[in-house]
C-alpha positions in Angstrom: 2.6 -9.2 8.2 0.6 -8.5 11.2 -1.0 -5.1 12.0 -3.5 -4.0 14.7 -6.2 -2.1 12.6 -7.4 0.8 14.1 -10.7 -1.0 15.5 -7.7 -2.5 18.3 -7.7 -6.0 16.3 -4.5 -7.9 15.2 -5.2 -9.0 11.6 -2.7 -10.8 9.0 -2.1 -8.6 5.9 -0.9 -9.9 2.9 -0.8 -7.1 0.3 0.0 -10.4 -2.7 -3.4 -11.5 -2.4 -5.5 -8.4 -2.9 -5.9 -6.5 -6.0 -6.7 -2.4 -5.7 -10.0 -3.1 -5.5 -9.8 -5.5 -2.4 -7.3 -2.9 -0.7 -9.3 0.1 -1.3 -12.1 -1.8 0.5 -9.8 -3.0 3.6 -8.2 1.1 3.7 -12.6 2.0 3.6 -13.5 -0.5 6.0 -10.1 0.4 8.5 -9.0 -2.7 8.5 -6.0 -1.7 7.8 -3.8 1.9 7.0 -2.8 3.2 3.6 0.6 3.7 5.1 1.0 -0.5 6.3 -0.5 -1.1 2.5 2.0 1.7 1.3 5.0 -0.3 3.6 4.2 -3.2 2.1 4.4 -2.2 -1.3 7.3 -0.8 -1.0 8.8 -4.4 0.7 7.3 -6.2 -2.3 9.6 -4.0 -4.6 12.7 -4.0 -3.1 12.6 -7.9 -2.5 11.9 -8.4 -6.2 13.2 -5.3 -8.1 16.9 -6.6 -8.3 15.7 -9.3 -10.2 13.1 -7.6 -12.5 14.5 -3.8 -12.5 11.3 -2.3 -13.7 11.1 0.2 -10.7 13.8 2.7 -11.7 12.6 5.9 -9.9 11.8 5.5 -6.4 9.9 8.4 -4.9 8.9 6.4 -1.0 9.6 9.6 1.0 7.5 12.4 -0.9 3.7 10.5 -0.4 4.8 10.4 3.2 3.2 13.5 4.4 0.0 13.6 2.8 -2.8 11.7 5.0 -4.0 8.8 2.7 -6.8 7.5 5.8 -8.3 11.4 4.9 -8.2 10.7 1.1 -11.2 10.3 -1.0 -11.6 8.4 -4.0 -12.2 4.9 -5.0 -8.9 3.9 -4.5 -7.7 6.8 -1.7 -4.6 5.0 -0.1 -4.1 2.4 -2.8 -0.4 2.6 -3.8 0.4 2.4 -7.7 3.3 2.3 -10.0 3.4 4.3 -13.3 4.9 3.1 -16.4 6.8 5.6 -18.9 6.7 4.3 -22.4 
């Protein structure tokens, strides 16, 4: 995927190769915005969720009105699935 960050630049972002930590650090550093990260999540799971089914509860539309670029944290904008055992 290509995004413009917000410094103006075109940059290739593929979410597959970072882990949380490496995302966190491109969300810090603007490179790109929690919501492309949070777009591309949600692309990753609904190309392969009809083959694994381990995302049953899909809450996309809820995280959409809090700011994640005004977030603090570690991982402010980093999107994450939960687990109920």
């Amino acid at each position: 995927m290509i995004v413009q960050n917000q410094k103006g630049r075109w940059v290739m972002f593929n979410y597959k190769q970072f882990d949380g930590v490496g995302i966190a650090e491109l969300i810090q550093k603007k490179e790109v915005k929690a919501e492309e990260v949070r777009e591309a999540a949600i692309r990753e799971i609904e190309k392969k969720n009809g083959t694994l089914n381990a995302v049953v509860d899909k809450f996309y539309k809820e995280p959409v009105e809090v700011n994640h670029d005004q977030s603090t944290g570690p991982f402010a904008g980093v999107p994450f699935l939960t687990k109920s055992i």
